[in-house]
PyMOL Python script that loads the backbone (N, CA, C, O; Angstrom):
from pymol import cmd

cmd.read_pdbstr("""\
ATOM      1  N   UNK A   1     170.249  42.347  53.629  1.00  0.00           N
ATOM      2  CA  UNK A   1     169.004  42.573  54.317  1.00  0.00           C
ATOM      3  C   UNK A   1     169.050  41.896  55.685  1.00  0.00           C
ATOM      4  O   UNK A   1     169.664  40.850  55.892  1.00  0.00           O
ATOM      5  N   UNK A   2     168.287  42.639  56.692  1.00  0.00           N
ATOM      6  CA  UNK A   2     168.421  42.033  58.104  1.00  0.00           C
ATOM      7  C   UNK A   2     167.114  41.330  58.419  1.00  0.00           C
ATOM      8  O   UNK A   2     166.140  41.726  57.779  1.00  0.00           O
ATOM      9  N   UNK A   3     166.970  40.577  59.097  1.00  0.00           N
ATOM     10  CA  UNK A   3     166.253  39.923  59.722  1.00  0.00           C
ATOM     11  C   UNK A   3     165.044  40.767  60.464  1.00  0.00           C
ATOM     12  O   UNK A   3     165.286  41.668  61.268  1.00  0.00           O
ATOM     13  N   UNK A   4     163.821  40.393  60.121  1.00  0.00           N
ATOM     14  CA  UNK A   4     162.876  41.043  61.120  1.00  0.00           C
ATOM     15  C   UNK A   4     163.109  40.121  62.719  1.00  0.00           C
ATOM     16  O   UNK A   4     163.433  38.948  62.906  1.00  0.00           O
ATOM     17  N   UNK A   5     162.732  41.408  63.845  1.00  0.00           N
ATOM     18  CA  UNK A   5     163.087  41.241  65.056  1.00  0.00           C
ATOM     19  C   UNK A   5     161.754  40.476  65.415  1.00  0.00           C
ATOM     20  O   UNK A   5     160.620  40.949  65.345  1.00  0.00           O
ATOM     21  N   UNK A   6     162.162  39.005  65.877  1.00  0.00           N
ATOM     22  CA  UNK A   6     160.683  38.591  66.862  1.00  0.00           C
ATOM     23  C   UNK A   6     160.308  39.288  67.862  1.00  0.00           C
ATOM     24  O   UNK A   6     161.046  39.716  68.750  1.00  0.00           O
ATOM     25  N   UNK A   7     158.699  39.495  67.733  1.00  0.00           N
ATOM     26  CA  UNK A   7     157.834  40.141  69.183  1.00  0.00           C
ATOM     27  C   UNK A   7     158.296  39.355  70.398  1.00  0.00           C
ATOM     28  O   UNK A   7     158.173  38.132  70.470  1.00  0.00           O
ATOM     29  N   UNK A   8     158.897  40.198  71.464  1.00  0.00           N
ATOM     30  CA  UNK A   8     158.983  39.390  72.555  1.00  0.00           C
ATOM     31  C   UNK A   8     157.819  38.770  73.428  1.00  0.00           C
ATOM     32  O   UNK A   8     156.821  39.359  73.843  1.00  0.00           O
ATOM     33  N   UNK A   9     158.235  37.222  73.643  1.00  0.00           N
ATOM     34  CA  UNK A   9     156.951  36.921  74.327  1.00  0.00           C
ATOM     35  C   UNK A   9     157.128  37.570  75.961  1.00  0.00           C
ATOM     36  O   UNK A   9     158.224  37.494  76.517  1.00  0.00           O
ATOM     37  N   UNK A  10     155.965  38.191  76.633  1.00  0.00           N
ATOM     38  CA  UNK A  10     155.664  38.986  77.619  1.00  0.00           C
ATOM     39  C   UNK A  10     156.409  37.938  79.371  1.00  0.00           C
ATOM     40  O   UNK A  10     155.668  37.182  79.999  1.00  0.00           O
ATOM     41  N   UNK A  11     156.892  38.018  79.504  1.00  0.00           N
ATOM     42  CA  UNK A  11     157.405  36.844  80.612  1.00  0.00           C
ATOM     43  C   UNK A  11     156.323  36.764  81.508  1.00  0.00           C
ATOM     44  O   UNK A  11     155.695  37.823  81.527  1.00  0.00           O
ATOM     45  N   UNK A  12     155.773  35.703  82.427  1.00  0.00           N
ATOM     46  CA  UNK A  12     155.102  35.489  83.136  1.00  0.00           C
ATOM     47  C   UNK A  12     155.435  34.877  84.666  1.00  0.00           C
ATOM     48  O   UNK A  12     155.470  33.652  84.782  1.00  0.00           O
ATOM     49  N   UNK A  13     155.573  35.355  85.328  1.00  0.00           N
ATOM     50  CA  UNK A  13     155.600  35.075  86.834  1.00  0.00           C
ATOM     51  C   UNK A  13     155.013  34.372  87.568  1.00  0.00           C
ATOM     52  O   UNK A  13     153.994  34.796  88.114  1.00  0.00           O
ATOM     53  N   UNK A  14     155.617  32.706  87.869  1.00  0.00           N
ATOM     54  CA  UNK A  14     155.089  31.826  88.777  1.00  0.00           C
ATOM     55  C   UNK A  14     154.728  32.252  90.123  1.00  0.00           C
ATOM     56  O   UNK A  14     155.445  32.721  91.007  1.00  0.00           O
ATOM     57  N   UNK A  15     153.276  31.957  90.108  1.00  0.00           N
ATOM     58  CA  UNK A  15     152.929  32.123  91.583  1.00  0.00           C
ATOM     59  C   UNK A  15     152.729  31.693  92.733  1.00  0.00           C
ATOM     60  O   UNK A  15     151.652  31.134  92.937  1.00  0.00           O
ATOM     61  N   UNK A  16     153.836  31.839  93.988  1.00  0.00           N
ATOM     62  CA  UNK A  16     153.528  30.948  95.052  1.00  0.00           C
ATOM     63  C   UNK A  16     152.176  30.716  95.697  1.00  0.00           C
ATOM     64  O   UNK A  16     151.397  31.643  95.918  1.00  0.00           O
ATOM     65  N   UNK A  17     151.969  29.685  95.938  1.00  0.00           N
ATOM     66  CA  UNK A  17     150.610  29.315  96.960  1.00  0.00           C
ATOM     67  C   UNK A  17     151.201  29.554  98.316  1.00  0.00           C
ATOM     68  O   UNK A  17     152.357  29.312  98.665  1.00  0.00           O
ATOM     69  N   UNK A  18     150.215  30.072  99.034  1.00  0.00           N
ATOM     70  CA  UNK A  18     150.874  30.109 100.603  1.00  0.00           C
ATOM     71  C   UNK A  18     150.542  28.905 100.856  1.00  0.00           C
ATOM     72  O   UNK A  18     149.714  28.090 100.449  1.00  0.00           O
ATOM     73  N   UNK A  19     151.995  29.005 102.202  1.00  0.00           N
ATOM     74  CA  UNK A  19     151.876  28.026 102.605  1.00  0.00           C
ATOM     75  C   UNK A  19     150.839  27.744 103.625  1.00  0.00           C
ATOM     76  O   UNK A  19     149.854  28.376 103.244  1.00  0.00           O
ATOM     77  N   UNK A  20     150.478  26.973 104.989  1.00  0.00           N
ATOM     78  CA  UNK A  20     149.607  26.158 105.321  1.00  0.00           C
ATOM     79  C   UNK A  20     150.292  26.989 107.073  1.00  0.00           C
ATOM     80  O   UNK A  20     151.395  26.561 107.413  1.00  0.00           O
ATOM     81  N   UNK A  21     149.829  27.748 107.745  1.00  0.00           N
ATOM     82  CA  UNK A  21     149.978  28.146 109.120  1.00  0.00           C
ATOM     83  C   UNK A  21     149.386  27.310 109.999  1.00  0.00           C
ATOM     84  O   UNK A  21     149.754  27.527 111.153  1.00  0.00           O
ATOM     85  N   UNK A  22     148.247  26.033 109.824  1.00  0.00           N
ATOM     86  CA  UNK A  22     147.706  25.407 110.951  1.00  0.00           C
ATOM     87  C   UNK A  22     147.639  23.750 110.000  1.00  0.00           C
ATOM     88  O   UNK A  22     147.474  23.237 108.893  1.00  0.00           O
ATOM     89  N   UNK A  23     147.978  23.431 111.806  1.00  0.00           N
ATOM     90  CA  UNK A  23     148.080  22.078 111.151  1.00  0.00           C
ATOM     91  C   UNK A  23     147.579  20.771 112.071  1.00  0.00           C
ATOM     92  O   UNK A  23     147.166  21.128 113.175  1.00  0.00           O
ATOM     93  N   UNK A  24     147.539  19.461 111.855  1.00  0.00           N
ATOM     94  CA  UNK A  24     146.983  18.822 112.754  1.00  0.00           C
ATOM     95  C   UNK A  24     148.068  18.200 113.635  1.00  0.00           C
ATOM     96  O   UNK A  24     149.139  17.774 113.204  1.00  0.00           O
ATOM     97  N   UNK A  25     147.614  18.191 115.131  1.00  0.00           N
ATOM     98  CA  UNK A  25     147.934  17.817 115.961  1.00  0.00           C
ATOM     99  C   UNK A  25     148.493  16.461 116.304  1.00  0.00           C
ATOM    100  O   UNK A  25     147.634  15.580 116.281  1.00  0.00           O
ATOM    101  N   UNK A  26     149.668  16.077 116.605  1.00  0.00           N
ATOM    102  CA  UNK A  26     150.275  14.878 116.671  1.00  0.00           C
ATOM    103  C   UNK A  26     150.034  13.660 117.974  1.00  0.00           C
ATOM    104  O   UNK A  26     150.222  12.447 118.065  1.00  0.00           O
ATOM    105  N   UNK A  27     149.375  15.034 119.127  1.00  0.00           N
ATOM    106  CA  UNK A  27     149.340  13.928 120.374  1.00  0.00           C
ATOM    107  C   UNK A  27     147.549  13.744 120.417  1.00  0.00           C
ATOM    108  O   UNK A  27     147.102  12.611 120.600  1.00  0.00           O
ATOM    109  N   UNK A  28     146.814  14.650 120.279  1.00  0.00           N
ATOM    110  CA  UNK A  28     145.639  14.876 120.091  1.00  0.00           C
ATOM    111  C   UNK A  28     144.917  14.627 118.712  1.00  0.00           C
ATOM    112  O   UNK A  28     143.722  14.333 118.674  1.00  0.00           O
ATOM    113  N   UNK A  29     145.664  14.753 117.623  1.00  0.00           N
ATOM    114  CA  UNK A  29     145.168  14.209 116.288  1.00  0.00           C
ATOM    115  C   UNK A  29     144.220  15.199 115.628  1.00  0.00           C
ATOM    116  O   UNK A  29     144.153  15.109 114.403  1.00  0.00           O
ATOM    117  N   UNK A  30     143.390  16.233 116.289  1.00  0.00           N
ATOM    118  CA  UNK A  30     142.836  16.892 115.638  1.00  0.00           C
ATOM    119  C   UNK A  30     143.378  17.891 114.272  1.00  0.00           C
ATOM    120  O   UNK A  30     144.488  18.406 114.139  1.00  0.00           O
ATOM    121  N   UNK A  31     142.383  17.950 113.485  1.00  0.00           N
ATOM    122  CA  UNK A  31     143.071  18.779 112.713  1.00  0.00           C
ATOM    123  C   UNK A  31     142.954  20.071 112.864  1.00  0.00           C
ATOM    124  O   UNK A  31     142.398  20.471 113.886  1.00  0.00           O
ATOM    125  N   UNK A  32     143.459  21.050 111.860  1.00  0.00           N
ATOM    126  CA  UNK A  32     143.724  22.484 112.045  1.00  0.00           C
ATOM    127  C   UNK A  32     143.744  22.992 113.728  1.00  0.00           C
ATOM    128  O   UNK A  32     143.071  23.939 114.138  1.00  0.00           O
ATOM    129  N   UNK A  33     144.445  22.350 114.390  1.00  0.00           N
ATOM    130  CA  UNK A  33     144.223  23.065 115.959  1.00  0.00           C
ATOM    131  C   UNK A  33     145.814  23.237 116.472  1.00  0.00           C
ATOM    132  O   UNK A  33     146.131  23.605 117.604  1.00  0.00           O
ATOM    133  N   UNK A  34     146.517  22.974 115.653  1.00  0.00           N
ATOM    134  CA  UNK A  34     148.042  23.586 115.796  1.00  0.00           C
ATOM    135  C   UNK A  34     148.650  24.925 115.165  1.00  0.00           C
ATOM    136  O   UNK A  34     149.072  24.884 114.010  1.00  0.00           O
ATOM    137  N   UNK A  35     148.677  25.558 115.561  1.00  0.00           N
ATOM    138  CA  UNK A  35     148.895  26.884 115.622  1.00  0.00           C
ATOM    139  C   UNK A  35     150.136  27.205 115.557  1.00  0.00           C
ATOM    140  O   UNK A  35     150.706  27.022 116.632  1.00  0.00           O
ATOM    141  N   UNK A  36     151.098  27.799 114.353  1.00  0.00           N
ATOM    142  CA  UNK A  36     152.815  28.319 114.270  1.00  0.00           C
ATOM    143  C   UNK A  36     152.973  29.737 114.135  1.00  0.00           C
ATOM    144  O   UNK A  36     152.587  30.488 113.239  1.00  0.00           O
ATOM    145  N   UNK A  37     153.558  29.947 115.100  1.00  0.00           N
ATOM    146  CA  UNK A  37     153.921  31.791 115.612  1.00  0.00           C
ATOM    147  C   UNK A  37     155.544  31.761 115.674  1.00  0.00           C
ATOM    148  O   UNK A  37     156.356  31.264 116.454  1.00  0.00           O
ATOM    149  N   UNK A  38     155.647  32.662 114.270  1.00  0.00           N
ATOM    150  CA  UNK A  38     156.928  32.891 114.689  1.00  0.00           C
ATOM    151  C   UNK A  38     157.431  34.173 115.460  1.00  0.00           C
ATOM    152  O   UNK A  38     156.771  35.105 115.000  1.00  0.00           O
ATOM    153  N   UNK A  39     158.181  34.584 116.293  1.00  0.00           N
ATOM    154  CA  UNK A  39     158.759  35.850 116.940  1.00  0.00           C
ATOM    155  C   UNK A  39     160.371  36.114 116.161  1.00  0.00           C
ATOM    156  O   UNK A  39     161.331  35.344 116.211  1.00  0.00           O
ATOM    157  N   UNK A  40     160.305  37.168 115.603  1.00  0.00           N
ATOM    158  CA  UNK A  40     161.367  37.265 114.689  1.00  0.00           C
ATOM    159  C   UNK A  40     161.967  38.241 115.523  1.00  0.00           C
ATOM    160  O   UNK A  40     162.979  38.531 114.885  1.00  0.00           O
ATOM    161  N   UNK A  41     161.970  38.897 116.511  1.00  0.00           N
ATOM    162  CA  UNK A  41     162.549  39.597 117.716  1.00  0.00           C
ATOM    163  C   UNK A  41     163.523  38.803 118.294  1.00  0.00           C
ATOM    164  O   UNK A  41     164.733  38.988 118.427  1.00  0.00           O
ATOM    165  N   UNK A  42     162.651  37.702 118.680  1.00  0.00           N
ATOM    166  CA  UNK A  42     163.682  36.729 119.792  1.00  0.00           C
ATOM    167  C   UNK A  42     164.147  35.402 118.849  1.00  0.00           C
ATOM    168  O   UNK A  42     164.748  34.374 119.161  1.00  0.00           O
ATOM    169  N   UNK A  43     163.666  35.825 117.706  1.00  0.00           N
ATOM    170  CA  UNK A  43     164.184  34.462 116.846  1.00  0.00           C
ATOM    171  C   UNK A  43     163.796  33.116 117.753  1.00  0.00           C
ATOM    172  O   UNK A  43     164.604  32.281 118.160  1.00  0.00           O
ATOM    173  N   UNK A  44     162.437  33.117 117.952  1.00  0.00           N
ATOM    174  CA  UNK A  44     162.111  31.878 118.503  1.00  0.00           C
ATOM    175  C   UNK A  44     160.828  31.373 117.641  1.00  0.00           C
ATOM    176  O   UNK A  44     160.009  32.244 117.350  1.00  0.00           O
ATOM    177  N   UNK A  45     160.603  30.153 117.243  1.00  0.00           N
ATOM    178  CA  UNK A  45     159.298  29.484 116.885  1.00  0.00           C
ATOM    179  C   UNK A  45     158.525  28.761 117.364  1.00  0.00           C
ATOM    180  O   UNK A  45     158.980  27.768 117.932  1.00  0.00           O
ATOM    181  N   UNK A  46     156.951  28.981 117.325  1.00  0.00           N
ATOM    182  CA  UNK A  46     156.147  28.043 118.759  1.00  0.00           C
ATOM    183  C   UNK A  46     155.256  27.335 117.763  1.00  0.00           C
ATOM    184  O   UNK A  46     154.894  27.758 116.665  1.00  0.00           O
ATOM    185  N   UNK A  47     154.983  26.248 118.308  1.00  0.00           N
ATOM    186  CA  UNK A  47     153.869  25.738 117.300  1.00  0.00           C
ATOM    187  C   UNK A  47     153.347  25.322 118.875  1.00  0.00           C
ATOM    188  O   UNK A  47     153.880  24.900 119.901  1.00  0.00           O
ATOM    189  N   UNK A  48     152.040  25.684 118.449  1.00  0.00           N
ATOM    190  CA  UNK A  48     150.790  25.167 120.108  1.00  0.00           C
ATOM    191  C   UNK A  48     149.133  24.278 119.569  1.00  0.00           C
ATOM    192  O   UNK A  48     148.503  24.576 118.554  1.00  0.00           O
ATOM    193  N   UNK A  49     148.884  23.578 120.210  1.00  0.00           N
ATOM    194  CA  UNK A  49     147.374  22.748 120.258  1.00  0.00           C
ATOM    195  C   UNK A  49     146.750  23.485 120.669  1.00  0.00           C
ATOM    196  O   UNK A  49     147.138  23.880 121.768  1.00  0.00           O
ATOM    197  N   UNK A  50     145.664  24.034 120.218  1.00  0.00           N
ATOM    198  CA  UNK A  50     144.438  24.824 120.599  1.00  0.00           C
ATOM    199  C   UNK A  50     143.815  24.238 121.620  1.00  0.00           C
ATOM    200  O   UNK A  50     143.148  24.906 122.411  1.00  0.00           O
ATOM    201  N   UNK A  51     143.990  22.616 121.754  1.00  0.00           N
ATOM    202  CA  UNK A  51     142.787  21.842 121.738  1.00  0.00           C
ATOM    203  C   UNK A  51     143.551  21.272 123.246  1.00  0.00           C
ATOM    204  O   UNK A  51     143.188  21.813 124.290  1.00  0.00           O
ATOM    205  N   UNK A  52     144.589  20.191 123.295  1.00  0.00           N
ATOM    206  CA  UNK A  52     145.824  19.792 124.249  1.00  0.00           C
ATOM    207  C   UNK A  52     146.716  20.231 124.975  1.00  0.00           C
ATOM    208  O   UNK A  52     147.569  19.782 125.742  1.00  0.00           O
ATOM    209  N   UNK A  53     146.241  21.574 124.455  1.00  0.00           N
ATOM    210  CA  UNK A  53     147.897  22.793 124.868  1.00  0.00           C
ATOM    211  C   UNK A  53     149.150  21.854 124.811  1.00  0.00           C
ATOM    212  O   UNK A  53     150.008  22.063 125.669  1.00  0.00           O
ATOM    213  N   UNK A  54     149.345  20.932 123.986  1.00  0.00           N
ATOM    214  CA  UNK A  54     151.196  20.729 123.626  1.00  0.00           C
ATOM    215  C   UNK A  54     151.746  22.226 123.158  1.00  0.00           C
ATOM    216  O   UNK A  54     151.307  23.300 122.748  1.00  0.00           O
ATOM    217  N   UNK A  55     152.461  21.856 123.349  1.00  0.00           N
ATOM    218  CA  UNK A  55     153.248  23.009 122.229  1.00  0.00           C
ATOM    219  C   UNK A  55     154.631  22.537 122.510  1.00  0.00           C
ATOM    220  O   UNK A  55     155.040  21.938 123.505  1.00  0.00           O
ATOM    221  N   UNK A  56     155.463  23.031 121.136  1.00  0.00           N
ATOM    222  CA  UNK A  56     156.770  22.852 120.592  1.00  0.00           C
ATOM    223  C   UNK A  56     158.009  24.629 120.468  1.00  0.00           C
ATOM    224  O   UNK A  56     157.371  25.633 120.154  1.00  0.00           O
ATOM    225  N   UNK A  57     158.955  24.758 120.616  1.00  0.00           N
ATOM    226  CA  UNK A  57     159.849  25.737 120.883  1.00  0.00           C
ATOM    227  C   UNK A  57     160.799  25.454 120.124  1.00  0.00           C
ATOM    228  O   UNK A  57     161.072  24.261 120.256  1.00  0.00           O
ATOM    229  N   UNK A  58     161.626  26.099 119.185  1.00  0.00           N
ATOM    230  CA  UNK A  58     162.730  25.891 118.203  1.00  0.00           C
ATOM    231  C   UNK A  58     163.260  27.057 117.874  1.00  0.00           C
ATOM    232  O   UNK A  58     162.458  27.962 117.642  1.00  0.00           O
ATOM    233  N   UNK A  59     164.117  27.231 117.810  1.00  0.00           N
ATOM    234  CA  UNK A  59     164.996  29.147 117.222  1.00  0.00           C
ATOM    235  C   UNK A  59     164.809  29.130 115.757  1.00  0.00           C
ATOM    236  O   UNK A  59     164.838  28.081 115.113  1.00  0.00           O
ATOM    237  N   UNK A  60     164.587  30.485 115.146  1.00  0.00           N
ATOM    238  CA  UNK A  60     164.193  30.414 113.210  1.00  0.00           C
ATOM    239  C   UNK A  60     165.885  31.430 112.933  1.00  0.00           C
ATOM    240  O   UNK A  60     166.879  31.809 113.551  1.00  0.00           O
ATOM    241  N   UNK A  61     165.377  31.458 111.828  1.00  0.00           N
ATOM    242  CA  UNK A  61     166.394  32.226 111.445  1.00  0.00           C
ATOM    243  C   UNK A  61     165.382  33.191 110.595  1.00  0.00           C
ATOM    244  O   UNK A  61     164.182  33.115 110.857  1.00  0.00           O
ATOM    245  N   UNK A  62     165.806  34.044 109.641  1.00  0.00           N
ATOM    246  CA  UNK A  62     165.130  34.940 108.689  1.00  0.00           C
ATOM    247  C   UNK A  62     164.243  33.705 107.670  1.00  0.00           C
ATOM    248  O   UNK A  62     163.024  33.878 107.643  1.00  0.00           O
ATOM    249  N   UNK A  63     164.702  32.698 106.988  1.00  0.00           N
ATOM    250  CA  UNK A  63     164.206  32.338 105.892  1.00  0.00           C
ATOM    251  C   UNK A  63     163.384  30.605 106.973  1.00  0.00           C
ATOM    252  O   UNK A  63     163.662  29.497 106.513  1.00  0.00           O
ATOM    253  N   UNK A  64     162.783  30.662 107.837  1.00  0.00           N
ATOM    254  CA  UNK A  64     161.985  29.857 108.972  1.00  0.00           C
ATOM    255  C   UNK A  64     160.682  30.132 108.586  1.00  0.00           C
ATOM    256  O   UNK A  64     160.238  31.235 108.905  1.00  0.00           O
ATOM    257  N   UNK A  65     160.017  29.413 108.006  1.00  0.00           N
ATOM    258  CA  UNK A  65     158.219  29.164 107.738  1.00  0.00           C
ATOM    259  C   UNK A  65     157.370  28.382 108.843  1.00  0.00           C
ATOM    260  O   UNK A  65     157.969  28.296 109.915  1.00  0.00           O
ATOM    261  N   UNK A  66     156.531  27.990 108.823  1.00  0.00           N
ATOM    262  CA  UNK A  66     155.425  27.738 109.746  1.00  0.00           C
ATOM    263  C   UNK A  66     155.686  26.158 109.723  1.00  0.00           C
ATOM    264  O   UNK A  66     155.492  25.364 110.643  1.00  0.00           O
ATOM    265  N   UNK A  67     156.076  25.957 108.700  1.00  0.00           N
ATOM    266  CA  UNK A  67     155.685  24.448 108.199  1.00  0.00           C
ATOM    267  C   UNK A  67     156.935  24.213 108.083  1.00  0.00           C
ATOM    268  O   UNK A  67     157.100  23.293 107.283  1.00  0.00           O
ATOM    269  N   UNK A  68     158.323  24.780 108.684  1.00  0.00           N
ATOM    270  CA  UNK A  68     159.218  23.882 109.328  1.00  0.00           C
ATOM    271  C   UNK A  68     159.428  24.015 110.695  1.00  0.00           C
ATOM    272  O   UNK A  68     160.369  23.412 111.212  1.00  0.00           O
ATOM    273  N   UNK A  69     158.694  24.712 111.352  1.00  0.00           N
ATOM    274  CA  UNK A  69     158.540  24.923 112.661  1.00  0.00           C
ATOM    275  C   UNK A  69     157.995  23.416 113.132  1.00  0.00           C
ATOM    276  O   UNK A  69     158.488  22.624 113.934  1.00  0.00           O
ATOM    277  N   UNK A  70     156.446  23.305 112.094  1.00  0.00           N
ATOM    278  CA  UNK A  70     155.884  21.766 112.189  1.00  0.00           C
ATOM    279  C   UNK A  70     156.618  20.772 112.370  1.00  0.00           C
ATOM    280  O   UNK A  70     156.653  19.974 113.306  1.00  0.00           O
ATOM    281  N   UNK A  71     157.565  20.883 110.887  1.00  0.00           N
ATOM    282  CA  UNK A  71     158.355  19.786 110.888  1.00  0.00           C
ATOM    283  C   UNK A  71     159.017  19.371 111.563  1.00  0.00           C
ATOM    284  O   UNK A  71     159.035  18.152 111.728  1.00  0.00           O
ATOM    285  N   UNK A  72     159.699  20.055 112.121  1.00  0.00           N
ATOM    286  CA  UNK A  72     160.453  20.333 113.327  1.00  0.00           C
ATOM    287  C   UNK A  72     159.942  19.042 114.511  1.00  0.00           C
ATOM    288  O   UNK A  72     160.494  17.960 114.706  1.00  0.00           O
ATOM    289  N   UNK A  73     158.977  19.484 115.033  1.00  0.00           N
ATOM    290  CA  UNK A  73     157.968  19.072 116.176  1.00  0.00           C
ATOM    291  C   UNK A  73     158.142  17.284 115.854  1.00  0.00           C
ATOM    292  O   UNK A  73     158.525  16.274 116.444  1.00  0.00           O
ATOM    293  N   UNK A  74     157.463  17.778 114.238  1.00  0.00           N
ATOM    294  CA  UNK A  74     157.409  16.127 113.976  1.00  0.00           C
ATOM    295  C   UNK A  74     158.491  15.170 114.393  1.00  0.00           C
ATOM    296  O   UNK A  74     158.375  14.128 115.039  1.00  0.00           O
ATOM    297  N   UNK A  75     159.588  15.746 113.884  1.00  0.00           N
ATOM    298  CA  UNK A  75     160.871  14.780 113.533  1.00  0.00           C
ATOM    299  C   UNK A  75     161.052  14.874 114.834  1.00  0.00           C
ATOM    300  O   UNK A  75     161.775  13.907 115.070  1.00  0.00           O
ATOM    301  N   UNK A  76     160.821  15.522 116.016  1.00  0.00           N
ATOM    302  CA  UNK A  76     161.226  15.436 117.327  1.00  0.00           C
ATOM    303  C   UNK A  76     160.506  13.846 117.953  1.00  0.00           C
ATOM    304  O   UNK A  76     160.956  12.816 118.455  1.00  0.00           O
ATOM    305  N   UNK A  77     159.328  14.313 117.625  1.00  0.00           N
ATOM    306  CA  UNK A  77     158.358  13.362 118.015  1.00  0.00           C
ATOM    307  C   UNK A  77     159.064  12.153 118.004  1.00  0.00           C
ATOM    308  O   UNK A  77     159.570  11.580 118.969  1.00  0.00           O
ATOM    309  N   UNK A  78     159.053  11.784 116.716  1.00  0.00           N
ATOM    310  CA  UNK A  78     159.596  10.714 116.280  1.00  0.00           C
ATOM    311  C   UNK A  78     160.709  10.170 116.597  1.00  0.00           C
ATOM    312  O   UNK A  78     160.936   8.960 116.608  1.00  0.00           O
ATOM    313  N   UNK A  79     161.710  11.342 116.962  1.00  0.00           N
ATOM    314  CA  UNK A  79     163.327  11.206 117.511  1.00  0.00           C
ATOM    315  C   UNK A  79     162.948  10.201 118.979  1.00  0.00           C
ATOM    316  O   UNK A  79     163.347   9.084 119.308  1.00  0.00           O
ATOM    317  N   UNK A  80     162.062  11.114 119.600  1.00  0.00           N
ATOM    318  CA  UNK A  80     161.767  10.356 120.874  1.00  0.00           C
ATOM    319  C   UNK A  80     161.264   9.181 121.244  1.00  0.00           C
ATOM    320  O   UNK A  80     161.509   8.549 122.271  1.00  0.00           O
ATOM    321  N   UNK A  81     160.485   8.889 120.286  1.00  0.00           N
ATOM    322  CA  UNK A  81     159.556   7.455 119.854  1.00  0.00           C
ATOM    323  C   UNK A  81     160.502   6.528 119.600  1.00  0.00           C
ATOM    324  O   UNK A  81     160.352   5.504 120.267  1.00  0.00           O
ATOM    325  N   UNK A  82     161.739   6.535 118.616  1.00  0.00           N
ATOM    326  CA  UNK A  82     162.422   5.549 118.380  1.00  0.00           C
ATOM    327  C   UNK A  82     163.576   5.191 119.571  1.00  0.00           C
ATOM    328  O   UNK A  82     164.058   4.100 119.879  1.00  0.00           O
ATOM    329  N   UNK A  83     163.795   6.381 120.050  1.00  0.00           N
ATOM    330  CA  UNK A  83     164.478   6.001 121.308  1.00  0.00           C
ATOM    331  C   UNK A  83     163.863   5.401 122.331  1.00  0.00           C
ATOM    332  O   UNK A  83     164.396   4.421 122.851  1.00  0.00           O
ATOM    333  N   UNK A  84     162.873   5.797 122.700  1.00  0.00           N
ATOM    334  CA  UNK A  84     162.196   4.960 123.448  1.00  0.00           C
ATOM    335  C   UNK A  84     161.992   3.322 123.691  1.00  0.00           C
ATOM    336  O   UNK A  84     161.931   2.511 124.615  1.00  0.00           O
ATOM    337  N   UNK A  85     161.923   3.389 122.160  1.00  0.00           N
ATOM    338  CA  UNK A  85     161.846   2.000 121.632  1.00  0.00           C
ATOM    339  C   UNK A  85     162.991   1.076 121.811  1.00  0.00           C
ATOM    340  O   UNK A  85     162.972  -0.059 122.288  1.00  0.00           O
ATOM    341  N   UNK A  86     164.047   1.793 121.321  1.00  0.00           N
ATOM    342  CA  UNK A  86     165.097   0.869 121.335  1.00  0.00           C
ATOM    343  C   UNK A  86     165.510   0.725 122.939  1.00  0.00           C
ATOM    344  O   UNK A  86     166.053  -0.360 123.147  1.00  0.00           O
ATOM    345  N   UNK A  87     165.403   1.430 123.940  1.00  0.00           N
ATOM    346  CA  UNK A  87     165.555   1.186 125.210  1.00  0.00           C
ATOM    347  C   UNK A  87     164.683   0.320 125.993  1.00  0.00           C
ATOM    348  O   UNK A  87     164.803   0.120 127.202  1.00  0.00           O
ATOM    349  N   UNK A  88     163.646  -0.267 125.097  1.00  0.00           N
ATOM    350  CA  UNK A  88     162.438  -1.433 125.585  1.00  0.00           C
ATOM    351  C   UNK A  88     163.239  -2.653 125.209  1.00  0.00           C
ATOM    352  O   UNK A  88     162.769  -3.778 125.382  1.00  0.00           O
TER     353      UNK A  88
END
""", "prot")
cmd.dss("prot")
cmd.show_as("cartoon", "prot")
cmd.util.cbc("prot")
cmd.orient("prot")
């Protein structure tokens, strides 16, 4: 005699949350007033202050989100800050 076949359980599909397109501003501090546009034409990424007009410039590739465009900016920031520093 064979075995009865278990009912398959129905698989279920994790769902991404989007991610976060505006973000707060690093020289100005406000929040949501940074703005990430990517151009997948020229493979370029802008993140801009609504508020300061900073803005940041970086090349994406296909798999480039909003929120490493940010990151981006950030770690620049910071690149510059510590250099700065150490030249004081």
């Amino acid at each position: 005699m064979g075995k009865r076949k278990s009912s398959a359980k129905p698989v279920t599909k994790k769902r991404m949350d989007k991610l976060d397109t505006v973000f707060c501003c690093p020289f100005c501090n406000h929040g949501t007033s940074v703005e990430c546009r990517i151009d997948m034409k020229n493979l370029i990424g802008e993140a801009v202050c609504g508020i300061c007009q900073e803005s940041f410039s970086t090349s994406v590739t296909a798999l480039t989100e909003p929120i490493d465009i940010y990151s981006e900016w950030i770690d620049e920031c910071e690149r510059v800050n510590t250099v700065e520093d150490d030249a004081e």
